[in-house]
PDB file of the backbone (N, CA, C, O) and the ligand in Angstrom, with CONECT records:
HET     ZN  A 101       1
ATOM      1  N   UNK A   1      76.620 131.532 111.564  1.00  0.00           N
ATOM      2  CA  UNK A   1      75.873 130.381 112.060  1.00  0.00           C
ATOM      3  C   UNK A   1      76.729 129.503 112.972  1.00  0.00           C
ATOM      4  O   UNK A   1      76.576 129.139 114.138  1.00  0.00           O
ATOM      5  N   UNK A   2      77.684 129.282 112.057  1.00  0.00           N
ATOM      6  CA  UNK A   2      78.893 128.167 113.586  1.00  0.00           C
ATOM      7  C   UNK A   2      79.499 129.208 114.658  1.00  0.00           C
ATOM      8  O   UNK A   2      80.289 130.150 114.594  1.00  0.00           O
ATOM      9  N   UNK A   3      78.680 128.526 115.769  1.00  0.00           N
ATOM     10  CA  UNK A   3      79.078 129.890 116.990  1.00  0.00           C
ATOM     11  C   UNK A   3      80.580 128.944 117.419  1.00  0.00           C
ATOM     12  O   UNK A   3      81.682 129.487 117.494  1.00  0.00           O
ATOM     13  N   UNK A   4      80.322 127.278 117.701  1.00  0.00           N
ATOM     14  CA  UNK A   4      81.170 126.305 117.782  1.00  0.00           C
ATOM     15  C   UNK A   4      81.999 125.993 116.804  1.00  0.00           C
ATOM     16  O   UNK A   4      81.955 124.819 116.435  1.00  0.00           O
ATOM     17  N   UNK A   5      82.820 126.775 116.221  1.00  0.00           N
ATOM     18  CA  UNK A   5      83.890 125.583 115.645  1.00  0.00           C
ATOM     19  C   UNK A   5      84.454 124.667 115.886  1.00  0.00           C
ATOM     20  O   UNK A   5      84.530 123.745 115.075  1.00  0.00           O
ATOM     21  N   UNK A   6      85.084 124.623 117.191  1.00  0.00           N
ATOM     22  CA  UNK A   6      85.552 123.147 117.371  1.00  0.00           C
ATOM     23  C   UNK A   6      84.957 122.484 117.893  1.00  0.00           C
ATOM     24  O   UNK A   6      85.568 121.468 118.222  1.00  0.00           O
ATOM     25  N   UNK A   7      83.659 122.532 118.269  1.00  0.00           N
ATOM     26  CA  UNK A   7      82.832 121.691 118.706  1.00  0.00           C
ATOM     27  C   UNK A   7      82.373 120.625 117.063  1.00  0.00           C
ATOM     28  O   UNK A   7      82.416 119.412 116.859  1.00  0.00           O
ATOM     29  N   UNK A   8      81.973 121.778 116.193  1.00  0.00           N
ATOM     30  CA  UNK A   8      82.026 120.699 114.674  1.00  0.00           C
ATOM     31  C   UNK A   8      82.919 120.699 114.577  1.00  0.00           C
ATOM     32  O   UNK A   8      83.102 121.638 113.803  1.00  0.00           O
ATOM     33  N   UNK A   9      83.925 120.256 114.824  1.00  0.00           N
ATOM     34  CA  UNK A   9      85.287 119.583 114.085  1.00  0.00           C
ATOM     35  C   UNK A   9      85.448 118.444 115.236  1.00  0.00           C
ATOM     36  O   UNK A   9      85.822 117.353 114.805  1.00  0.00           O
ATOM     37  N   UNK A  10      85.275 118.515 116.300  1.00  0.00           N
ATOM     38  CA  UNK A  10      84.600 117.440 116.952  1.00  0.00           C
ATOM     39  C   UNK A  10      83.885 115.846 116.690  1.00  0.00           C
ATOM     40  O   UNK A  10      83.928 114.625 116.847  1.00  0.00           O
ATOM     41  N   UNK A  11      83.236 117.007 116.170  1.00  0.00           N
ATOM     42  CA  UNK A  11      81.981 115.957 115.635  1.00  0.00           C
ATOM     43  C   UNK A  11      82.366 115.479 114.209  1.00  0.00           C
ATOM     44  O   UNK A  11      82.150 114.310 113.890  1.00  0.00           O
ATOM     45  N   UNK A  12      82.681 115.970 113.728  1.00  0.00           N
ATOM     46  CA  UNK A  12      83.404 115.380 112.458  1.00  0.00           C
ATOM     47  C   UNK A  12      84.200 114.348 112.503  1.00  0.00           C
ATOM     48  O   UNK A  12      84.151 113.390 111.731  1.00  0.00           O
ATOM     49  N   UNK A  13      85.121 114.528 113.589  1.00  0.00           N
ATOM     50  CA  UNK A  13      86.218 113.699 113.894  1.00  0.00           C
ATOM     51  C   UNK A  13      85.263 112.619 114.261  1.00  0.00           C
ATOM     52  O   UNK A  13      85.056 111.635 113.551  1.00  0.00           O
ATOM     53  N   UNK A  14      84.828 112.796 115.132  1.00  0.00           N
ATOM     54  CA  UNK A  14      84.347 111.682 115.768  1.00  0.00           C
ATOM     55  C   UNK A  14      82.952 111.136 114.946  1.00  0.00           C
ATOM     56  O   UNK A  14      82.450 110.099 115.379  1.00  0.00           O
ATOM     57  N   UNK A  15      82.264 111.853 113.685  1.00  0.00           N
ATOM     58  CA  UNK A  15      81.635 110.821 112.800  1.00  0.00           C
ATOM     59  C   UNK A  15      82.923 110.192 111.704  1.00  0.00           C
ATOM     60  O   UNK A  15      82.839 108.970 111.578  1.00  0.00           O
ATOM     61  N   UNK A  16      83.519 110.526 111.295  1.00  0.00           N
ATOM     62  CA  UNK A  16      84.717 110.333 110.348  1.00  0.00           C
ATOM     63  C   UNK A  16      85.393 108.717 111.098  1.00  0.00           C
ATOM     64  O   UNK A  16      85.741 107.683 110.527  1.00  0.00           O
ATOM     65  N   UNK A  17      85.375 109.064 112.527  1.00  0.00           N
ATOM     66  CA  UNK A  17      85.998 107.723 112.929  1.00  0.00           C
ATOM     67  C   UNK A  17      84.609 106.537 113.031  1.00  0.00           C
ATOM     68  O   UNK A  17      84.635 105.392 112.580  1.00  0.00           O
ATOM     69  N   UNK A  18      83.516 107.160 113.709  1.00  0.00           N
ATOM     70  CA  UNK A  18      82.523 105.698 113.031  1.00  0.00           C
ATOM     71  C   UNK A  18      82.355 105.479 111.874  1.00  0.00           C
ATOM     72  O   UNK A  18      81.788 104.413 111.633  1.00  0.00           O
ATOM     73  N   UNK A  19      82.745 106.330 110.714  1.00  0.00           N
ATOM     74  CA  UNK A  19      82.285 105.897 109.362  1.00  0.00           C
ATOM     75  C   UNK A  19      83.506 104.786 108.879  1.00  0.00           C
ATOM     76  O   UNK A  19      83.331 103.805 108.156  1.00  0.00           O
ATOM     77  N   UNK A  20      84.636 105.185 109.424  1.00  0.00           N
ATOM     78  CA  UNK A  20      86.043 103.936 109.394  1.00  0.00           C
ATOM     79  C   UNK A  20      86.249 102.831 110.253  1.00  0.00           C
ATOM     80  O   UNK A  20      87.351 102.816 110.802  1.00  0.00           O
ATOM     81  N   UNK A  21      85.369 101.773 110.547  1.00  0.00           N
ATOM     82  CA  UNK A  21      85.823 100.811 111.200  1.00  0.00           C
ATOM     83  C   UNK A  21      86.715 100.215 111.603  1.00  0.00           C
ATOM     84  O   UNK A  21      86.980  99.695 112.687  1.00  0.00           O
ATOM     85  N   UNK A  22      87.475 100.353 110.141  1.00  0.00           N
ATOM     86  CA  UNK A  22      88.826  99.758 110.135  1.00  0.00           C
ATOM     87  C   UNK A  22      89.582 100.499 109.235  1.00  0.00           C
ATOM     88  O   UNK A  22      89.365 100.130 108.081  1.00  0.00           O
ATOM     89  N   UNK A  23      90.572 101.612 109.343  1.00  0.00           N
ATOM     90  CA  UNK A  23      91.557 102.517 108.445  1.00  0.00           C
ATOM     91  C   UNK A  23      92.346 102.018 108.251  1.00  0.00           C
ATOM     92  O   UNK A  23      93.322 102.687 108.591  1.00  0.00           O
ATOM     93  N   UNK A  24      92.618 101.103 107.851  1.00  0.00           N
ATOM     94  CA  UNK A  24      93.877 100.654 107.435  1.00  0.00           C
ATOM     95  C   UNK A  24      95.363 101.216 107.814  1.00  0.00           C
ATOM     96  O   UNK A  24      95.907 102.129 107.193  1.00  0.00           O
ATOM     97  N   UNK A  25      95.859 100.627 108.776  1.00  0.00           N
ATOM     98  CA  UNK A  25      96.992 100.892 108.951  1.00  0.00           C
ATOM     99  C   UNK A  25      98.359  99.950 109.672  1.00  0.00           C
ATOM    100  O   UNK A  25      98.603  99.531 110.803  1.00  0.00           O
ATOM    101  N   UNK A  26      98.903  99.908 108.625  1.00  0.00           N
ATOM    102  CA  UNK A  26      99.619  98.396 108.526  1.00  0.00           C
ATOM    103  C   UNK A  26     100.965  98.939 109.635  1.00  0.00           C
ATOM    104  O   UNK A  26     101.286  97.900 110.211  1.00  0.00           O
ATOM    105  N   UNK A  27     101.482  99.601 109.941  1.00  0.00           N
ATOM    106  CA  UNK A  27     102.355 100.181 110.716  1.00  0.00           C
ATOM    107  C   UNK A  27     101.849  99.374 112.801  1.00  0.00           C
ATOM    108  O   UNK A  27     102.488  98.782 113.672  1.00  0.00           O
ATOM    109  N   UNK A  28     100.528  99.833 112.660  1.00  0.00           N
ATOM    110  CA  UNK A  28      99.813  99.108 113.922  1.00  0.00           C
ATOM    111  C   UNK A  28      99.126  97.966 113.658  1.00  0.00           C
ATOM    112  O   UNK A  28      98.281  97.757 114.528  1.00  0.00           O
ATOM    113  N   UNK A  29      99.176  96.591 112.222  1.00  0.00           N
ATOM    114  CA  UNK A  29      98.520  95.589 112.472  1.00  0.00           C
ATOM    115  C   UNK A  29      99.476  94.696 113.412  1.00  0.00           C
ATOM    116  O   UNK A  29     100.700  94.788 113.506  1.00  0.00           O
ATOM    117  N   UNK A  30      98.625  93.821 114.073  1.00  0.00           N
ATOM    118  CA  UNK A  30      99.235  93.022 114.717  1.00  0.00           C
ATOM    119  C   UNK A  30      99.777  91.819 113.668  1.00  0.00           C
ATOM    120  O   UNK A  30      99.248  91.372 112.651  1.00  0.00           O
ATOM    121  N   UNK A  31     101.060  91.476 114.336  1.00  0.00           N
ATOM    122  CA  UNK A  31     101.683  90.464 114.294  1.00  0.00           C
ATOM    123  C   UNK A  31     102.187  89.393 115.299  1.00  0.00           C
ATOM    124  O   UNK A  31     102.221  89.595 116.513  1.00  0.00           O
ATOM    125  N   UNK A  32     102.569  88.260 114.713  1.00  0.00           N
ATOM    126  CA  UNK A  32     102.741  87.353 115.949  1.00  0.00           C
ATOM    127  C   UNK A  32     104.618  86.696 115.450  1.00  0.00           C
ATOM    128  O   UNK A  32     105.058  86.443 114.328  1.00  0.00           O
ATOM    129  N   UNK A  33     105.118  86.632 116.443  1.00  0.00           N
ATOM    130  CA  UNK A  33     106.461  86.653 116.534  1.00  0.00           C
ATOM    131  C   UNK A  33     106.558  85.334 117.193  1.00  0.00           C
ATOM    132  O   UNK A  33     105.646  85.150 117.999  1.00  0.00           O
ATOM    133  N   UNK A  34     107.602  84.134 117.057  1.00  0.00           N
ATOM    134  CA  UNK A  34     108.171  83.350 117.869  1.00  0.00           C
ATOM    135  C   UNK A  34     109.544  84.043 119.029  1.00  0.00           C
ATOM    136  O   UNK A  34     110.397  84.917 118.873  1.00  0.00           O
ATOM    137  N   UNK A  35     109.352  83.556 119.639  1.00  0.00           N
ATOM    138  CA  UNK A  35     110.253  84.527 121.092  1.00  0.00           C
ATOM    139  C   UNK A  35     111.722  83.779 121.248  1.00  0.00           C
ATOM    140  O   UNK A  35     112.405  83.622 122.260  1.00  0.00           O
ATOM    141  N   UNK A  36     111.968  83.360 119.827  1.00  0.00           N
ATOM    142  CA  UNK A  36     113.404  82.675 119.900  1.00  0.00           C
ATOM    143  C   UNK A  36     114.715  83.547 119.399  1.00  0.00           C
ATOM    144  O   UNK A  36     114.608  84.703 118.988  1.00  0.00           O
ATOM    145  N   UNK A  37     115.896  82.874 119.487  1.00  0.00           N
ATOM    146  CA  UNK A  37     116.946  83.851 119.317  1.00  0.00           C
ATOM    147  C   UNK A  37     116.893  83.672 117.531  1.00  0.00           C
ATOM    148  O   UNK A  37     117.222  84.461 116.645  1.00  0.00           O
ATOM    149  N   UNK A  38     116.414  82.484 117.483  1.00  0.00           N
ATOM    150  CA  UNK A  38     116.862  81.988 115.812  1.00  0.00           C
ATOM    151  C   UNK A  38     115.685  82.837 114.986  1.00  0.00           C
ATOM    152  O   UNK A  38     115.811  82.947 113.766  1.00  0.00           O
ATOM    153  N   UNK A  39     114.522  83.446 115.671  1.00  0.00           N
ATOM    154  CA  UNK A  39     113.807  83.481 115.063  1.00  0.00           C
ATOM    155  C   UNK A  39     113.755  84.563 113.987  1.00  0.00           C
ATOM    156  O   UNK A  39     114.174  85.573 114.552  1.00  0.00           O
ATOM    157  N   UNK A  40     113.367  84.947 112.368  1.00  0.00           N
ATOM    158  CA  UNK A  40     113.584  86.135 111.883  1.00  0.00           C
ATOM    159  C   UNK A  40     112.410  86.528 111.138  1.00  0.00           C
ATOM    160  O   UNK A  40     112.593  87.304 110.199  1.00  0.00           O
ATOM    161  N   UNK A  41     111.073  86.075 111.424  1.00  0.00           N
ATOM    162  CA  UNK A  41     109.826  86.685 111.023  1.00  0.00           C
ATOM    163  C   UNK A  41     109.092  86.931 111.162  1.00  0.00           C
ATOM    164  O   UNK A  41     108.778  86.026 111.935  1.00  0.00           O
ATOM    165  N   UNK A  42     108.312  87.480 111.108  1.00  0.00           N
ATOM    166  CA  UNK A  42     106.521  88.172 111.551  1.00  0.00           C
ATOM    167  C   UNK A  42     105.573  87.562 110.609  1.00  0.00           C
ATOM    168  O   UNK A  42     105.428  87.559 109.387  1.00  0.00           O
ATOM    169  N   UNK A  43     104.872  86.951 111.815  1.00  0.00           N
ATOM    170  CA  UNK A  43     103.498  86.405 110.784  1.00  0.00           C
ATOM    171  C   UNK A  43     101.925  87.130 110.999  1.00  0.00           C
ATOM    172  O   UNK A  43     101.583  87.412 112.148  1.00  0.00           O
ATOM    173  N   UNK A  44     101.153  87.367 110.038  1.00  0.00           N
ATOM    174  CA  UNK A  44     100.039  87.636 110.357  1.00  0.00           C
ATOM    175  C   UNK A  44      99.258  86.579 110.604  1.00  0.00           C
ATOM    176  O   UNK A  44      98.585  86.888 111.587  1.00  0.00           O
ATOM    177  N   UNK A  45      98.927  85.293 110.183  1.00  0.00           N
ATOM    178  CA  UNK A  45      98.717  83.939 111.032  1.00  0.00           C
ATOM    179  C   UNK A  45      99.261  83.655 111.728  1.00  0.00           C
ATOM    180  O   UNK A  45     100.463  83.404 111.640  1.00  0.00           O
ATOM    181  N   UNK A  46      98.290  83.555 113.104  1.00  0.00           N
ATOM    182  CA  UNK A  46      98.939  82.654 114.125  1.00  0.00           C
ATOM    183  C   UNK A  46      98.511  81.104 113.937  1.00  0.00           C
ATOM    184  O   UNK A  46      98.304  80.455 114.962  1.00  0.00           O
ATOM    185  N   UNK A  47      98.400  80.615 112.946  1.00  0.00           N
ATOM    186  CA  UNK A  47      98.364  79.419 112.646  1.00  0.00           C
ATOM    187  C   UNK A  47      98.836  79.059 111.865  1.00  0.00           C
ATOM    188  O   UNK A  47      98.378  78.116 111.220  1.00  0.00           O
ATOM    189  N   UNK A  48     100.312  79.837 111.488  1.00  0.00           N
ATOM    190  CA  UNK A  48     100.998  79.439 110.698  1.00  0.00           C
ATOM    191  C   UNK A  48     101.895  78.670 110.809  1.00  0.00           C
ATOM    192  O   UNK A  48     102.507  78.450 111.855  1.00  0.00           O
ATOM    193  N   UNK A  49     102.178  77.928 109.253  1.00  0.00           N
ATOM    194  CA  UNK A  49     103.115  76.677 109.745  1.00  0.00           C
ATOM    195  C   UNK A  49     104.572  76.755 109.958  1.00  0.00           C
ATOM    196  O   UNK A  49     105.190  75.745 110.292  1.00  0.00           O
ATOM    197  N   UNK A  50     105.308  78.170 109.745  1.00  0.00           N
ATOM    198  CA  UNK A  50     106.092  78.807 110.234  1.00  0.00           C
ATOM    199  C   UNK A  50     106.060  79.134 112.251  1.00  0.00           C
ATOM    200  O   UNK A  50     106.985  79.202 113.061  1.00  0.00           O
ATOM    201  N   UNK A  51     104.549  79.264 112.415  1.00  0.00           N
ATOM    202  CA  UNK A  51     104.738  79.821 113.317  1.00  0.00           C
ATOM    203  C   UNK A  51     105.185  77.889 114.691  1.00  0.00           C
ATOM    204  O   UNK A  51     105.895  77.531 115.631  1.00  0.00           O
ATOM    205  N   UNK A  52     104.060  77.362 113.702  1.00  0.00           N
ATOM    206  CA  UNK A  52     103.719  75.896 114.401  1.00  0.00           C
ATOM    207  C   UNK A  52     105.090  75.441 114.706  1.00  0.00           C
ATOM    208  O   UNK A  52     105.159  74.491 115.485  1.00  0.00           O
ATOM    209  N   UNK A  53     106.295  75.972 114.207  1.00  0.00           N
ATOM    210  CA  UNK A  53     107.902  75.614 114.269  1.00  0.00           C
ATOM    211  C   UNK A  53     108.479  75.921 115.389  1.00  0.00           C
ATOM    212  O   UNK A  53     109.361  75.259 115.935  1.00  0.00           O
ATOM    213  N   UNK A  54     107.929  77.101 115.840  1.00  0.00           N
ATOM    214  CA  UNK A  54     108.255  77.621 117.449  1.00  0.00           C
ATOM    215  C   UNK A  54     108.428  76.507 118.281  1.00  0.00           C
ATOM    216  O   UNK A  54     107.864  75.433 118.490  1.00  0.00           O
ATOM    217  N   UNK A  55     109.615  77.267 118.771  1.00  0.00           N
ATOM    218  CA  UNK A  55     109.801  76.114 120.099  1.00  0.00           C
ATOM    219  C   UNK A  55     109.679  76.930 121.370  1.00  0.00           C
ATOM    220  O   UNK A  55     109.632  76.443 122.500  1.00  0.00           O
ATOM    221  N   UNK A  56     109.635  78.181 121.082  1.00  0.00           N
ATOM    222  CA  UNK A  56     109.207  78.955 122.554  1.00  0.00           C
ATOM    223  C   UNK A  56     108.369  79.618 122.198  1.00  0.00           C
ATOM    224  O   UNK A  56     107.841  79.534 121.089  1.00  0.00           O
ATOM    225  N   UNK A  57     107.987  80.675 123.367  1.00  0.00           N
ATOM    226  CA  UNK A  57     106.915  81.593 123.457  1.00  0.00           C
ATOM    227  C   UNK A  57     106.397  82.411 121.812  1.00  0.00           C
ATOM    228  O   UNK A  57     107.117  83.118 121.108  1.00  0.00           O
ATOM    229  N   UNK A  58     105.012  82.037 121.565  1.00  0.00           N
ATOM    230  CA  UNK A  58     104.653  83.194 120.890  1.00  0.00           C
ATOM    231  C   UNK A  58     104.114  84.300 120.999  1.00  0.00           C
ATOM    232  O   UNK A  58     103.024  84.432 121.556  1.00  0.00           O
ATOM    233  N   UNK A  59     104.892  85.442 120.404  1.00  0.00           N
ATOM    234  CA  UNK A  59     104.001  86.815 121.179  1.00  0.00           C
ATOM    235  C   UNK A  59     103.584  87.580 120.409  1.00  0.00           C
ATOM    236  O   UNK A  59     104.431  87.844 119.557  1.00  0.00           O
ATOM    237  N   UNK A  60     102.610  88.117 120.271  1.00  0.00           N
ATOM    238  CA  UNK A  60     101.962  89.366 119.763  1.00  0.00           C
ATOM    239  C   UNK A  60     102.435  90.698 119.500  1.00  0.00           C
ATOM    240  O   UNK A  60     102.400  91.379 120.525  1.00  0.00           O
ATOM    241  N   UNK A  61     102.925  91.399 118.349  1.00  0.00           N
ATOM    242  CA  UNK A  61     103.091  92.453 118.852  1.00  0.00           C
ATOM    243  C   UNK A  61     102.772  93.611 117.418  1.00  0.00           C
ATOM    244  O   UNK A  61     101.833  93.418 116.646  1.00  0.00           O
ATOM    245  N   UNK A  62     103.591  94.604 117.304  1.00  0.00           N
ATOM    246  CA  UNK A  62     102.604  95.589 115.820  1.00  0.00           C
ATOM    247  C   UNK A  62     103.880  95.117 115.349  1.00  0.00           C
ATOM    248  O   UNK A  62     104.836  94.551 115.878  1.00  0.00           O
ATOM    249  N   UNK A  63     103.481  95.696 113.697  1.00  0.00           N
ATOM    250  CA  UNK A  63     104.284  95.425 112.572  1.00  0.00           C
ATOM    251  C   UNK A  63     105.339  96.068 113.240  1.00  0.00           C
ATOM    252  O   UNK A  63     106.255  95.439 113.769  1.00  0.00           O
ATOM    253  N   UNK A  64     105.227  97.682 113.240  1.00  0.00           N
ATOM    254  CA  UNK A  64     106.168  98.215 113.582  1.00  0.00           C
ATOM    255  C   UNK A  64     107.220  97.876 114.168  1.00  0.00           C
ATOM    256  O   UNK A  64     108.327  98.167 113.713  1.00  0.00           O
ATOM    257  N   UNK A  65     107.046  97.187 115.305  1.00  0.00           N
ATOM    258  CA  UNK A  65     107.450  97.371 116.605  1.00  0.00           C
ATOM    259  C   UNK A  65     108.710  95.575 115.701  1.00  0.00           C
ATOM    260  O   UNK A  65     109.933  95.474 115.602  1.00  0.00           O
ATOM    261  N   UNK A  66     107.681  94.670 115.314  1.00  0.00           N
ATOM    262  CA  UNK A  66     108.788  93.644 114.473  1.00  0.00           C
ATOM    263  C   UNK A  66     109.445  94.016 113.938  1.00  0.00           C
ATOM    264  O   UNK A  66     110.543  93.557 114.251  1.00  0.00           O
ATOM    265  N   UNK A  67     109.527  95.198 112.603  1.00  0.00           N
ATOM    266  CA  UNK A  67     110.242  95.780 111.403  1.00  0.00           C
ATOM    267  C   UNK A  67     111.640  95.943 112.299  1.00  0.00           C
ATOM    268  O   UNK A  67     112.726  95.420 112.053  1.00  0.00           O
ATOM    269  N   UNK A  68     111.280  96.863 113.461  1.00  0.00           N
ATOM    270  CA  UNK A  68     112.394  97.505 114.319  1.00  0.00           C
ATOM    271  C   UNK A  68     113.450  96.392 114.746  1.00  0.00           C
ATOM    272  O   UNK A  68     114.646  96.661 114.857  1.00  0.00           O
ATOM    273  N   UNK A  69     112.741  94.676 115.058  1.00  0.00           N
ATOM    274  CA  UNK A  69     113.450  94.121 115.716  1.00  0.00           C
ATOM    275  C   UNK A  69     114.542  93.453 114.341  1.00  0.00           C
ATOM    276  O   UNK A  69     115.539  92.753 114.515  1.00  0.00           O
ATOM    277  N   UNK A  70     114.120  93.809 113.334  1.00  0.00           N
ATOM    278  CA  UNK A  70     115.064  93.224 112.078  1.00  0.00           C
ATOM    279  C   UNK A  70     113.678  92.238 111.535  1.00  0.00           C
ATOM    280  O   UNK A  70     113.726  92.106 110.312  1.00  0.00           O
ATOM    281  N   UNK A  71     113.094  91.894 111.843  1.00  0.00           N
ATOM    282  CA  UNK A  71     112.201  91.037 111.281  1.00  0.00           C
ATOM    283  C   UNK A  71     111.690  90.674 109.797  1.00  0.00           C
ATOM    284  O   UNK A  71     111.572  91.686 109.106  1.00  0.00           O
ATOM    285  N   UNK A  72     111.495  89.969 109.412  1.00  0.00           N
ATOM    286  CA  UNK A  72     111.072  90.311 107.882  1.00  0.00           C
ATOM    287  C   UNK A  72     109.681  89.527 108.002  1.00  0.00           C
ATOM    288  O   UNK A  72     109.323  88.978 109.044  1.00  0.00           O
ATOM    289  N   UNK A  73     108.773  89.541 106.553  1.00  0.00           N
ATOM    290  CA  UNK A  73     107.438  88.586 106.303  1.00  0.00           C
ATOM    291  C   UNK A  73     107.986  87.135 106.398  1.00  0.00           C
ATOM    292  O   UNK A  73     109.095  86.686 106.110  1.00  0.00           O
ATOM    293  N   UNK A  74     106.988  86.602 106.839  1.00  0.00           N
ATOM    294  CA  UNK A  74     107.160  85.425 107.068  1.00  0.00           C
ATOM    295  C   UNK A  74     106.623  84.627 105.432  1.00  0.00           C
ATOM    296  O   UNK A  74     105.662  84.891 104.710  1.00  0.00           O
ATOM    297  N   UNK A  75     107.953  83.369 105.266  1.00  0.00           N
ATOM    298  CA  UNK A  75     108.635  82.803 103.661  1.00  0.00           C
ATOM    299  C   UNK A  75     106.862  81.564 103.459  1.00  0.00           C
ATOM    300  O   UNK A  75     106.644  81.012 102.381  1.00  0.00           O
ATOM    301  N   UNK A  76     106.120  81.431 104.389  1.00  0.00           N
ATOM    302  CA  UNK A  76     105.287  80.900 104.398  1.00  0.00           C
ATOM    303  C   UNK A  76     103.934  82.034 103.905  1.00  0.00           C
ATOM    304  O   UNK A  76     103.424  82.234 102.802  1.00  0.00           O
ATOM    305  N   UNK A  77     103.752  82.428 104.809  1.00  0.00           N
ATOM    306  CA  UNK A  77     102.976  83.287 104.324  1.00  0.00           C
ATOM    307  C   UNK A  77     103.035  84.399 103.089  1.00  0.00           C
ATOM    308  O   UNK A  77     102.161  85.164 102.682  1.00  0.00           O
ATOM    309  N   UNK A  78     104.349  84.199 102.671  1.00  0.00           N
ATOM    310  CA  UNK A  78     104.880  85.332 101.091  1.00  0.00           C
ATOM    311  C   UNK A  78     104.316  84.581 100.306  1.00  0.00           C
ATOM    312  O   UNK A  78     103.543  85.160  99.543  1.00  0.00           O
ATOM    313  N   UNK A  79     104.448  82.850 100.118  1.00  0.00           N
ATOM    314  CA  UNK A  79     104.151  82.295  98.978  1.00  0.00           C
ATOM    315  C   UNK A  79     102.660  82.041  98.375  1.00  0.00           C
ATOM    316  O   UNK A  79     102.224  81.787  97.252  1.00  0.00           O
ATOM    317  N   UNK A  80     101.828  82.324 100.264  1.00  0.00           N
ATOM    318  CA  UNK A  80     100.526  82.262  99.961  1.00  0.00           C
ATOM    319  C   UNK A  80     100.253  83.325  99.393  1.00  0.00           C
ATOM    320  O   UNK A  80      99.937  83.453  98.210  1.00  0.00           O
ATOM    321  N   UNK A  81     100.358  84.155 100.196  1.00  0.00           N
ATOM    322  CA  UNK A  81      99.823  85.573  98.454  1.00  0.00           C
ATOM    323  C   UNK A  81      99.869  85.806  97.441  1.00  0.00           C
ATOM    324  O   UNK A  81      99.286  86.507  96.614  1.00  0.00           O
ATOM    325  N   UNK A  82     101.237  84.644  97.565  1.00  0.00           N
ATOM    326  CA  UNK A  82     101.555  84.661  95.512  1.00  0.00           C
ATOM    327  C   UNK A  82     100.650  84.145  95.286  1.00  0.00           C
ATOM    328  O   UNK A  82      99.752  84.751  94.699  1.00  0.00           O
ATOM    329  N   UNK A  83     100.487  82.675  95.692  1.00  0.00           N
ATOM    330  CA  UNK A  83      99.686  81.716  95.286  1.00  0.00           C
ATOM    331  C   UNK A  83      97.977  82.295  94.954  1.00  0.00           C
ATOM    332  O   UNK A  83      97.265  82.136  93.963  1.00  0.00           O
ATOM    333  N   UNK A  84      97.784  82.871  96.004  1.00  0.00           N
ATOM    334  CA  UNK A  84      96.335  83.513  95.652  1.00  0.00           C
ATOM    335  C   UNK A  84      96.230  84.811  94.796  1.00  0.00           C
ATOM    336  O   UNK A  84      95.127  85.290  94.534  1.00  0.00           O
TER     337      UNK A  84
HETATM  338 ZN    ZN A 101     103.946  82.872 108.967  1.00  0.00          ZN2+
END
């Protein structure tokens, strides 16, 4: 009956990805970085009050790509998760 195989595997793929809106993958969430020399964390709020400390540029970029620069979670945003 499947004359197409990869035509269904195709289609799989590509229902498999509308059925995932969002796959979770923390390696590519964005983060937001202050663009200073002092700076040493990644926040997932950009309205954070860590971030509100910046004195220069804030930039956008993936987890990843922070982890690499030495970065760690941001000490503001750690305590809120405890907290909640
Ligand atoms: Zn933060």
């Amino acid at each position: 009956m499947l004359k197409h195989p990869v035509i269904c595997l195709l289609a799989l793929l590509f229902l498999s990805c509308t059925d995932a809106p969002q796959s979770p993958d923390p390696e590519n969430t964005e983060v937001y970085l202050c663009d200073s020399p002092a700076a040493y964390s990644y926040h997932f709020n950009p309205n954070c009050k860590g971030l509100q400390q910046c004195k220069h540029n804030i930039y956008k970029t993936s987890l990843k790509t922070a982890k690499k620069h030495g970065r760690s979670f941001c000490g503001w945003e750690a305590n809120d998760t405890i907290a909640r």
